[in-house]
MARVEX-354495 format. One line per 10 residues: number of its first residue (from 1); their letters; for each residue x, y negated, z of N, C-alpha, C. Coordinates in Angstrom, 1 decimal, always signed. Atoms other than C-alpha are relative to their C-alpha. Layout:
// residues N
NUM) A) X:Y:Z:X:Y:Z:X:Y:Z ~ ...
// end
This chain:
// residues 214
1) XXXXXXXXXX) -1.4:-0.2:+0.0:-1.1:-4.9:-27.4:+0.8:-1.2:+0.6 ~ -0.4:+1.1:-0.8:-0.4:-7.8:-24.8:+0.9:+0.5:+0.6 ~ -0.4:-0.1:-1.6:+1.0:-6.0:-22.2:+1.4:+0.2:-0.5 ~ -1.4:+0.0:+0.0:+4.6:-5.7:-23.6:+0.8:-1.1:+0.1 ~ -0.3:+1.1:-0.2:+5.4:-9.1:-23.5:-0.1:-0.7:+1.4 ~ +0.0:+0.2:-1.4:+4.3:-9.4:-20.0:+0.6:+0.7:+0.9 ~ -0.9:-0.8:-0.8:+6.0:-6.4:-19.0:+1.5:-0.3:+0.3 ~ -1.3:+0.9:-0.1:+8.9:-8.5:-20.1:+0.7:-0.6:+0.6 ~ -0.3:+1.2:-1.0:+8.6:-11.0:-18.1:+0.0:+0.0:+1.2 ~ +0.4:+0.0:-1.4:+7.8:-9.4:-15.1:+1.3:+0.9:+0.6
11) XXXXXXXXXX) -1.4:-1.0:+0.3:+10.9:-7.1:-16.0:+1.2:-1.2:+0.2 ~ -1.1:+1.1:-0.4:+12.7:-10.6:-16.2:+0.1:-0.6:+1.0 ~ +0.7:+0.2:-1.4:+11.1:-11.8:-13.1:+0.9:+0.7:+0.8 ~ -0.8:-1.1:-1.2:+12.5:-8.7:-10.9:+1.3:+0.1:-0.1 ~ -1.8:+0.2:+0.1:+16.0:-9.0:-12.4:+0.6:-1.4:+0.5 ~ -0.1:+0.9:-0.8:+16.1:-12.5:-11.3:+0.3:-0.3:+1.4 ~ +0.7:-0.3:-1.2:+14.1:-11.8:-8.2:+1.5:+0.9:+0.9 ~ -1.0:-1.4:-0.5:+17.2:-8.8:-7.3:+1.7:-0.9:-0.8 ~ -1.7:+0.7:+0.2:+20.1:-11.2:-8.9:+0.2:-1.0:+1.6 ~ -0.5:+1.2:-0.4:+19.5:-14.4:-6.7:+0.3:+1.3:+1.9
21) XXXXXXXXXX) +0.4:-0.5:-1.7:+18.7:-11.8:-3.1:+1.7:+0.5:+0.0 ~ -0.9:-0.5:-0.2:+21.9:-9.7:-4.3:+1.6:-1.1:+0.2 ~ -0.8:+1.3:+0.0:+24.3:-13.4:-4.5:-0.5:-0.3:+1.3 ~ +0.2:-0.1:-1.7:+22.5:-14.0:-1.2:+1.0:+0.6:+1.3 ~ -0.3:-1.3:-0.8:+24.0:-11.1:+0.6:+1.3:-0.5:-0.1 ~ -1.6:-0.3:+0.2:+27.7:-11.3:-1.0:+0.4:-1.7:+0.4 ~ +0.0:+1.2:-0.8:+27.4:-15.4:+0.3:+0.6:-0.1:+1.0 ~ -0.2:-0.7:-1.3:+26.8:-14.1:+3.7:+0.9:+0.3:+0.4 ~ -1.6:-1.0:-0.7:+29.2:-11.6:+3.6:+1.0:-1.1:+0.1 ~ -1.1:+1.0:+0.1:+31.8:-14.2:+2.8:+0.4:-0.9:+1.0
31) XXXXXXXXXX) +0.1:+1.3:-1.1:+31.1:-17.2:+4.7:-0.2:+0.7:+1.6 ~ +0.4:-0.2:-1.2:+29.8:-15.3:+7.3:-1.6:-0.3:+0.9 ~ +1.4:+0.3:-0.6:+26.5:-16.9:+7.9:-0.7:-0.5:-1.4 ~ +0.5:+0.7:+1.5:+24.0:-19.1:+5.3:+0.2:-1.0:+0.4 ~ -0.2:+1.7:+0.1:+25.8:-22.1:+5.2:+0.3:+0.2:-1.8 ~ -0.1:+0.7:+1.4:+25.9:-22.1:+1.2:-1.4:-0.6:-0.5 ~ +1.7:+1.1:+0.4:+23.4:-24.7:-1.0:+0.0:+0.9:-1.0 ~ +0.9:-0.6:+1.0:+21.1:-23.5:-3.6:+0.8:+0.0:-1.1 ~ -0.7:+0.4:+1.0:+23.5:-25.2:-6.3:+1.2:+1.1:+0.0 ~ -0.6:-1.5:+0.2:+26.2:-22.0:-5.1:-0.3:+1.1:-0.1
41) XXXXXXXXXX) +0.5:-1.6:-0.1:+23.7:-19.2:-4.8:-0.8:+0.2:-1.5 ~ +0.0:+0.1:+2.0:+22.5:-20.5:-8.6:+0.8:+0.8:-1.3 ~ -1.2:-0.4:+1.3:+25.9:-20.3:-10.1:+0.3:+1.4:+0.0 ~ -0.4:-1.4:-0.6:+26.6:-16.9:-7.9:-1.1:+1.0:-1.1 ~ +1.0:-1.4:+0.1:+23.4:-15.2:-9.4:-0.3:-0.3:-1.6 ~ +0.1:+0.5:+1.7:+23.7:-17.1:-12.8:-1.4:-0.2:-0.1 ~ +1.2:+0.9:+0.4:+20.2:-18.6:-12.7:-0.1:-1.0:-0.3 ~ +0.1:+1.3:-0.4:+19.1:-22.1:-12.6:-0.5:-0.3:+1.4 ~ +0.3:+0.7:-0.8:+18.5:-24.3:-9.6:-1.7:+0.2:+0.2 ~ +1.3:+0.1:-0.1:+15.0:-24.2:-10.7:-0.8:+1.3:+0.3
51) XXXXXXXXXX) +0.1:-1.4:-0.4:+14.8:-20.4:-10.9:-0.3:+0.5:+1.1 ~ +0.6:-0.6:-1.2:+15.4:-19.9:-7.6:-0.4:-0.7:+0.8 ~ +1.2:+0.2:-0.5:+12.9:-21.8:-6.2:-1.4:-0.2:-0.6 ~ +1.7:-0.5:+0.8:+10.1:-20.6:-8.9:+0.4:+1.5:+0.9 ~ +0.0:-1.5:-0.6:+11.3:-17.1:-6.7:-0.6:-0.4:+1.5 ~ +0.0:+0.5:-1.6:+11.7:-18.8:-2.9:-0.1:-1.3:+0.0 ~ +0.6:+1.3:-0.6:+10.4:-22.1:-1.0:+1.5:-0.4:+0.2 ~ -1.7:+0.7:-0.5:+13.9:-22.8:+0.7:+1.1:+1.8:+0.5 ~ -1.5:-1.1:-0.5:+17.3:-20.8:+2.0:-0.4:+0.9:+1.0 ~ +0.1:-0.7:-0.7:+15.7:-19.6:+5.2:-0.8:+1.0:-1.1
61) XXXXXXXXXX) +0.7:-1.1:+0.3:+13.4:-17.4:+3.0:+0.6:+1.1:-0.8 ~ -0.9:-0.9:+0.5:+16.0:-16.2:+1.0:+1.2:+0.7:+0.8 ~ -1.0:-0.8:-1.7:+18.0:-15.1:+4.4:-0.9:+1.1:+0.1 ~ +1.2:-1.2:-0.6:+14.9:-13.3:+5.2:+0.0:+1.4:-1.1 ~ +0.2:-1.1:+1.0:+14.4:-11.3:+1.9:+1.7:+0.9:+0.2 ~ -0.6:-0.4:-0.2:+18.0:-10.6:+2.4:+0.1:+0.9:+1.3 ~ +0.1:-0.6:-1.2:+17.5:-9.4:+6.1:-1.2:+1.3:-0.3 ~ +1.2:-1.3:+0.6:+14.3:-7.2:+4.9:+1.0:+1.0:-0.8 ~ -1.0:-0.8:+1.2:+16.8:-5.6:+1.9:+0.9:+0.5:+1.3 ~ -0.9:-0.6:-1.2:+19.3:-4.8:+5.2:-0.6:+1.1:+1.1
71) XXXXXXXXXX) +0.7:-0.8:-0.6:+16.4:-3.5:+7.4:-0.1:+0.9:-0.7 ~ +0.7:-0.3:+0.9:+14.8:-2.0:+4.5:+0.9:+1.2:-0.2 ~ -0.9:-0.4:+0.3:+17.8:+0.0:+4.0:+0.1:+1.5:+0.7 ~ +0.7:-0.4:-1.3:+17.7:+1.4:+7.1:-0.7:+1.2:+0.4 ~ +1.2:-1.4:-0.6:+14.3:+2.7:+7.4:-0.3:+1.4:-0.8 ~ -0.3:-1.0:+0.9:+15.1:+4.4:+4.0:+0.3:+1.5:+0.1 ~ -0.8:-0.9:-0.6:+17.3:+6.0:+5.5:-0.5:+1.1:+1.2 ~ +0.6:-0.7:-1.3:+15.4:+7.2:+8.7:-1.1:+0.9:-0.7 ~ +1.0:-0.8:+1.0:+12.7:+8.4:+6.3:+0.4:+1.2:-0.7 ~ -0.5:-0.9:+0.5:+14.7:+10.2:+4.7:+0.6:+1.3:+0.5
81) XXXXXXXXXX) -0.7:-0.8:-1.4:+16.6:+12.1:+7.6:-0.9:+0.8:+0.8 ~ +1.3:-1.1:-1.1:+13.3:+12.9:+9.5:-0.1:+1.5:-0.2 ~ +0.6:-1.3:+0.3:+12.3:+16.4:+9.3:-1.5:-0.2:+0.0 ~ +1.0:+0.0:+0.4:+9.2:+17.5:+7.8:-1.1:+1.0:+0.9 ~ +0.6:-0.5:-1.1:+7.7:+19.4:+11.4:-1.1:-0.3:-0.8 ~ +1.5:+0.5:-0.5:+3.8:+19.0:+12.0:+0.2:-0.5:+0.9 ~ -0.5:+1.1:-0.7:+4.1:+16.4:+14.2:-1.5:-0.2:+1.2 ~ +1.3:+0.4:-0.9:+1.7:+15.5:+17.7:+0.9:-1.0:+0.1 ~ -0.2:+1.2:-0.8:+2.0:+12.4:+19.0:+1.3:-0.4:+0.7 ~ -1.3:+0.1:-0.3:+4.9:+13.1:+21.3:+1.2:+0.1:-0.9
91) XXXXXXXXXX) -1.4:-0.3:+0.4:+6.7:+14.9:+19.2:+0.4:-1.1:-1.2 ~ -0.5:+1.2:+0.7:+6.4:+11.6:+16.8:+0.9:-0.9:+0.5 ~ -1.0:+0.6:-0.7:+7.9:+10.0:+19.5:+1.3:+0.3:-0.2 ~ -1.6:-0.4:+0.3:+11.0:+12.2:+19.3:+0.3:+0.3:-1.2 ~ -0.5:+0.6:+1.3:+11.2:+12.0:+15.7:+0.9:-1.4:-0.6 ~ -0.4:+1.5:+0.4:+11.3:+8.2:+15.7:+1.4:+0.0:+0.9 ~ -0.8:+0.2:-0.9:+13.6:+8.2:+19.0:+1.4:+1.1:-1.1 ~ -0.9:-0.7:+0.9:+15.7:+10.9:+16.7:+0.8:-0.5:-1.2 ~ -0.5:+0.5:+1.4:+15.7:+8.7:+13.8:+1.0:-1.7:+0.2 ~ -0.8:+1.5:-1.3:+17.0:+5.5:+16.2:+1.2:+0.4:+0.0
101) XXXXXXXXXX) -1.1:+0.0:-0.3:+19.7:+6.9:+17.3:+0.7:+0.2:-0.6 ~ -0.9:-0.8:+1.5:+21.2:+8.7:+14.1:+0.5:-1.2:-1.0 ~ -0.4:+1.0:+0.8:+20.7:+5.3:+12.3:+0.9:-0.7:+0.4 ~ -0.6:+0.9:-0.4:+23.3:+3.1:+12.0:-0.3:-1.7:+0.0 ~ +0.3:+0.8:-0.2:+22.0:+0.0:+13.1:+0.4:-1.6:+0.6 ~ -0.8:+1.0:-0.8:+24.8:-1.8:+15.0:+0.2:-0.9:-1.5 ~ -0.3:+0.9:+1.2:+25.9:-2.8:+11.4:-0.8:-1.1:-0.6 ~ +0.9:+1.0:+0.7:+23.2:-4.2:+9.6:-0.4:-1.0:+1.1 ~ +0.0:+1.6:-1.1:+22.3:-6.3:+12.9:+1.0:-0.7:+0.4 ~ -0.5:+1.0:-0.8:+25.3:-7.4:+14.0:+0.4:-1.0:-1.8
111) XXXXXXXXXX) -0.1:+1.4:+0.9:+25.5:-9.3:+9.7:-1.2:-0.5:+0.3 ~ +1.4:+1.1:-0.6:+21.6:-10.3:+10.9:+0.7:-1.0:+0.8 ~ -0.1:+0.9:-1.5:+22.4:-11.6:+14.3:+1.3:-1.3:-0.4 ~ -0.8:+1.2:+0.2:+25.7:-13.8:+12.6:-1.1:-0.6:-0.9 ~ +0.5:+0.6:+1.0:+23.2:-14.5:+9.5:-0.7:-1.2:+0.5 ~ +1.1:+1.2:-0.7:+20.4:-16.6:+12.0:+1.1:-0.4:+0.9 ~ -0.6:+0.5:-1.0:+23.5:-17.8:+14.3:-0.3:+0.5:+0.9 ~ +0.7:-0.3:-1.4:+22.2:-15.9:+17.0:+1.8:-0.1:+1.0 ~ -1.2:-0.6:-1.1:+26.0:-14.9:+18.3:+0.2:-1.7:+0.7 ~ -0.1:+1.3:-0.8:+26.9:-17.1:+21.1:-0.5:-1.2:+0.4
121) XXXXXXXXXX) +0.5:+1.6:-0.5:+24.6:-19.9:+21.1:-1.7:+0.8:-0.3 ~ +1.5:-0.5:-0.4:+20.6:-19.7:+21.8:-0.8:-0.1:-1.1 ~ +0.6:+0.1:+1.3:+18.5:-18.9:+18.9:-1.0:-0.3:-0.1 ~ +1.4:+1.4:+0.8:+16.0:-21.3:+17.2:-1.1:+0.7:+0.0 ~ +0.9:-0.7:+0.3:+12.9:-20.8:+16.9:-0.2:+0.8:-1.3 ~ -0.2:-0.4:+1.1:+13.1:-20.6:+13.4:+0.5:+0.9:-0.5 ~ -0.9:-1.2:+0.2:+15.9:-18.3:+13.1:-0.9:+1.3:+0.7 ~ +0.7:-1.0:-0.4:+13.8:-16.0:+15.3:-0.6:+0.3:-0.3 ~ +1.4:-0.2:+0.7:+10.8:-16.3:+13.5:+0.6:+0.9:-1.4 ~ -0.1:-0.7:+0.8:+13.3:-15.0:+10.5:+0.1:+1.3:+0.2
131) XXXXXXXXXX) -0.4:-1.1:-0.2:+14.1:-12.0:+12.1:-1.1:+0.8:+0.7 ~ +1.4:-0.5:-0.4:+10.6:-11.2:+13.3:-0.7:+0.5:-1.2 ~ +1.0:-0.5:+0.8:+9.4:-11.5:+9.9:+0.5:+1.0:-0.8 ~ -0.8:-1.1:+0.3:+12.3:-9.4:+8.8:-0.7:+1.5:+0.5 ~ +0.5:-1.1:-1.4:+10.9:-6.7:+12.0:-0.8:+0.8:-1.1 ~ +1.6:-0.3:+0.8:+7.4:-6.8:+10.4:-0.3:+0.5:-0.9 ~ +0.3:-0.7:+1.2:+7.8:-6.0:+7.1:+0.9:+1.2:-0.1 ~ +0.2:-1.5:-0.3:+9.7:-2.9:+8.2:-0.4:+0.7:+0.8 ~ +0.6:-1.4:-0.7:+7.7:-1.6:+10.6:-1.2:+0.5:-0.8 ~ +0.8:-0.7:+1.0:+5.1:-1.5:+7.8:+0.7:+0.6:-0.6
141) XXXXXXXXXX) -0.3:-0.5:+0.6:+6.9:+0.3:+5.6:+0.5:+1.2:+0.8 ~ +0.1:-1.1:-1.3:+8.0:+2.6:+8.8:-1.0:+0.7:+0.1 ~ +1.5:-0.3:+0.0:+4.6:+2.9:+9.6:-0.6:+1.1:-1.0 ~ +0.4:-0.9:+1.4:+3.6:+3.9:+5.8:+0.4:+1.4:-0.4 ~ -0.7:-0.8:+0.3:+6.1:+6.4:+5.6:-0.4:+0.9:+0.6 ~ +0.5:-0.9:-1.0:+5.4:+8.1:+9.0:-1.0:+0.6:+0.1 ~ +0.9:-0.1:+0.0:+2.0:+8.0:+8.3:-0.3:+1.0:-1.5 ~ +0.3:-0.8:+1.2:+2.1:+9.5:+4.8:+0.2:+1.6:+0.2 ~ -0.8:-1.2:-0.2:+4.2:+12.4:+6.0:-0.7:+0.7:+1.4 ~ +0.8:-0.8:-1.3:+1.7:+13.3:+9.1:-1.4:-0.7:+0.1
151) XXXXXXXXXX) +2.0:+0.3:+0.2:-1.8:+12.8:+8.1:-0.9:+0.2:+0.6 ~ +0.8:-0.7:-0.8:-2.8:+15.0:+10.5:-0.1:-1.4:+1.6 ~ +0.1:+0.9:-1.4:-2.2:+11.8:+13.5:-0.5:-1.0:-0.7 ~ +0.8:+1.2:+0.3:-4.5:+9.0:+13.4:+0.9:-1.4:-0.7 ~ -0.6:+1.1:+0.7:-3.0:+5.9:+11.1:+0.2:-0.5:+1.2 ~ -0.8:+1.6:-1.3:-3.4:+3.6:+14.3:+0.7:+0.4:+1.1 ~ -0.7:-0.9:-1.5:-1.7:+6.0:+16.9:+1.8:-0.1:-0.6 ~ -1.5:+0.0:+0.0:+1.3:+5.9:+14.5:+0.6:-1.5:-0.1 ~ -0.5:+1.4:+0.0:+1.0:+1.7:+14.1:+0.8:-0.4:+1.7 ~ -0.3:+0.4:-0.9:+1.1:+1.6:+17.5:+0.8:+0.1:+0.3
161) XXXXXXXXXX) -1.2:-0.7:-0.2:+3.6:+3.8:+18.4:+1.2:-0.6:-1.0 ~ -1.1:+0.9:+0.8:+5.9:+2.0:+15.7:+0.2:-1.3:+0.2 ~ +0.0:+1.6:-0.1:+4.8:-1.6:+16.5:+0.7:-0.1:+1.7 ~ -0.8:-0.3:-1.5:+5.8:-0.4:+20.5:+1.7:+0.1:+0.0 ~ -0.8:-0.5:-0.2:+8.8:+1.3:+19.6:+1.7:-1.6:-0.7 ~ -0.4:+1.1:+0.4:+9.8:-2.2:+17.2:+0.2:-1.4:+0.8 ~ +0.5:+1.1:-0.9:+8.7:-4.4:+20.1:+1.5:+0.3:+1.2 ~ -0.5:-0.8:-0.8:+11.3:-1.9:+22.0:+1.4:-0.6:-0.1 ~ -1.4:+0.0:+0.8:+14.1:-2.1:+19.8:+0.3:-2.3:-0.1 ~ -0.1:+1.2:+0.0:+13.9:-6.3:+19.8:+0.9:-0.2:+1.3
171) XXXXXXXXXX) -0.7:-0.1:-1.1:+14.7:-6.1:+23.5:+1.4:+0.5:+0.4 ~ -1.0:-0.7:+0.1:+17.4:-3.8:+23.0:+1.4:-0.8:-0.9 ~ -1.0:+0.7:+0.9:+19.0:-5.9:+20.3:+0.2:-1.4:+1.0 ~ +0.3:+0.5:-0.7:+18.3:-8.8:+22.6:+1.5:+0.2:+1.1 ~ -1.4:-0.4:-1.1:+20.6:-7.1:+25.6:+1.4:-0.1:-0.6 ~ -1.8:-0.3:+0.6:+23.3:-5.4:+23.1:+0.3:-1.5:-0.8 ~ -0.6:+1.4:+0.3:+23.7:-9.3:+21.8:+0.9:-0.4:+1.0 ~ -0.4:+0.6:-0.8:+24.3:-10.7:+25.0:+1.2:+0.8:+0.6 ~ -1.3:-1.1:-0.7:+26.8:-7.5:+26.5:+1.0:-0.3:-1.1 ~ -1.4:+0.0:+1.3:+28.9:-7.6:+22.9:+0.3:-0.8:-0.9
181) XXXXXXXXXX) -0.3:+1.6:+1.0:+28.7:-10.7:+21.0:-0.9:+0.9:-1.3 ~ +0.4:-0.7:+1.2:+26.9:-8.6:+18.2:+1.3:+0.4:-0.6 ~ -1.2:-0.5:+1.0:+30.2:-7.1:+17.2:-0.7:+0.9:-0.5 ~ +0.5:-1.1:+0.8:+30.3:-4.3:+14.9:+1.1:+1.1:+0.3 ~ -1.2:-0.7:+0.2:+32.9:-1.8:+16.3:-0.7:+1.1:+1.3 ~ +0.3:-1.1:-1.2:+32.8:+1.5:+18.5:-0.7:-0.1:+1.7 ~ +0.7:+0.3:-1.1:+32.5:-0.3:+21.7:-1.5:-0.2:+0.3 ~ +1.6:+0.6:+0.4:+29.2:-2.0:+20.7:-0.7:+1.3:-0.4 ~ +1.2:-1.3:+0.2:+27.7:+1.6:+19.3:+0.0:+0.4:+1.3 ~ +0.4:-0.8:-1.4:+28.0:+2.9:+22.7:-0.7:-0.8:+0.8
191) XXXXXXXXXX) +0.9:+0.8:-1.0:+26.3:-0.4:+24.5:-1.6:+0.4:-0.8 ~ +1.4:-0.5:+0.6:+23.5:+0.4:+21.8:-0.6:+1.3:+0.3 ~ +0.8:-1.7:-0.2:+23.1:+4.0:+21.8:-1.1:+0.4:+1.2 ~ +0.1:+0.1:-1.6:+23.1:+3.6:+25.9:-1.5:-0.4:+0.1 ~ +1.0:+0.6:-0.3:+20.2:+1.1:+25.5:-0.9:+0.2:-0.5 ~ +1.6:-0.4:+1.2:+17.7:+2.5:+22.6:+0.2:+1.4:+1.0 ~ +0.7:-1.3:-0.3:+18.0:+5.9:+24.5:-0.3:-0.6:+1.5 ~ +1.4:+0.4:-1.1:+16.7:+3.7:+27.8:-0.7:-0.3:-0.1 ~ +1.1:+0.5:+0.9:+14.3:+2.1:+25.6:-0.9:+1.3:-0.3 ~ +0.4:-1.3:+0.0:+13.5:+5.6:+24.8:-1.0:+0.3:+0.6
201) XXXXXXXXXX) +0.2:-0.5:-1.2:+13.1:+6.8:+27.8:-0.7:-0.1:+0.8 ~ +1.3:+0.5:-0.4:+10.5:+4.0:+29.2:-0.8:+0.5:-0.4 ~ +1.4:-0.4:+0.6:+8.4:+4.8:+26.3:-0.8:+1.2:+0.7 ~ +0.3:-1.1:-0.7:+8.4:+8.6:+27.6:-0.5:-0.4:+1.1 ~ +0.5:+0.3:-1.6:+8.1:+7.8:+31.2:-1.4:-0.6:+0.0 ~ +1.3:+1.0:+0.2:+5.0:+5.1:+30.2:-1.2:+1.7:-0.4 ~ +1.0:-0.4:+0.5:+3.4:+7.4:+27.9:-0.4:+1.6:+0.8 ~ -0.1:-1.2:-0.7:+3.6:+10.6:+30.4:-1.1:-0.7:+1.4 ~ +1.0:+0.3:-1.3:+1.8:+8.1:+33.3:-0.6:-0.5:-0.7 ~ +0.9:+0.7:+1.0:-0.6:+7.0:+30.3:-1.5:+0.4:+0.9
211) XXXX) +1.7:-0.3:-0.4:-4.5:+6.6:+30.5:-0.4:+1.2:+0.4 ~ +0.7:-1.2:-0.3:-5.0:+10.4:+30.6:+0.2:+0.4:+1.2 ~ -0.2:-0.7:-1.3:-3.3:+10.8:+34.0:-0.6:-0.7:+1.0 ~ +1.0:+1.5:-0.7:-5.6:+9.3:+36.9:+0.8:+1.0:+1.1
// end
């Protein structure tokens, strides 16, 4: 009869864990970037000082968990949206390319892209490294989803195809930085749209002169 006392704690754990990420976020929003200290994102989420770093190492990690919660959001969302076809290969392609375009993605990147400083000045290594590892942990969970819901295509046909299409979308975010400042307003959806359906469009073109055609 242990386990209720630990269920407690692990119950108190994840409310912590989901206080200090959700004071994170409403920071952000505010200021605009993560310029607050640990000593505000404490009081913000009513923990202690010590609390949240028995959760996170430092600030950037707690940017990151925040950026994952924003992706995360997202892919939710795309998962959700997909249709439930039988799926080849291609037509996974035009699933995912279906679920790109539908999502709204200008938003949640353009609070990323202020969150790591990216707008207007050249971004750190560091900063990029957050938003890679942001990437990563949703193209797994991408991945998982896509994969669960079409069993019939090989696990690694759909990593790939997800780790390509994430590899795609970087470059894309990449451009629509540099053309719009990462705003968040109509103009900027249409430099995006423009650029994931040429992003698209490679993929097609590539995978149509792929290995099977000699």
């Amino acid at each position: 009869m242990t386990a209720a006392p630990i269920d407690r704690r692990a119950a108190s754990k994840q409310r912590s864990h989901r206080a200090i990420v959700d004071a994170a976020a409403a920071l952000i929003r505010e200021t605009g970037g993560a310029g607050f200290t640990v000593d505000e994102l404490a009081a913000r989420a009513d923990v202690s000082r010590r609390t949240v770093f028995n959760h996170f190492a430092s600030v950037e990690d707690i940017v990151t968990a925040v950026c994952v919660d924003v992706l995360g959001a997202v892919v939710d969302d795309l998962a959700a949206d997909a249709p439930d076809a039988p799926a080849s290969d291609a037509s996974l392609l035009d699933e995912l390319a279906e679920a790109l375009r539908s999502a709204d993605l200008v938003t949640p990147l353009s609070y990323l892209t202020r969150v790591v400083g990216a707008r207007g000045a050249r971004t750190s290594p560091g900063q990029a490294l957050l938003v890679l590892r942001a990437a990563a942990d949703v193209s797994d969970r991408l991945a998982e989803r896509l994969a669960r819901r079409h069993p019939e295509i090989d696990r690694f046909d759909v990593d790939v195809l997800v780790a390509s299409l994430m590899g795609g979308l970087a470059a894309v975010h990449r451009r629509w930085a540099e053309q719009t400042g990462a705003s968040d307003d109509d103009a900027s959806r249409l430099v995006w749209t423009a650029l994931v359906d040429r992003m698209i469009e490679s993929h097609r073109a590539a995978a149509s002169h792929g290995p099977h055609h000699h």
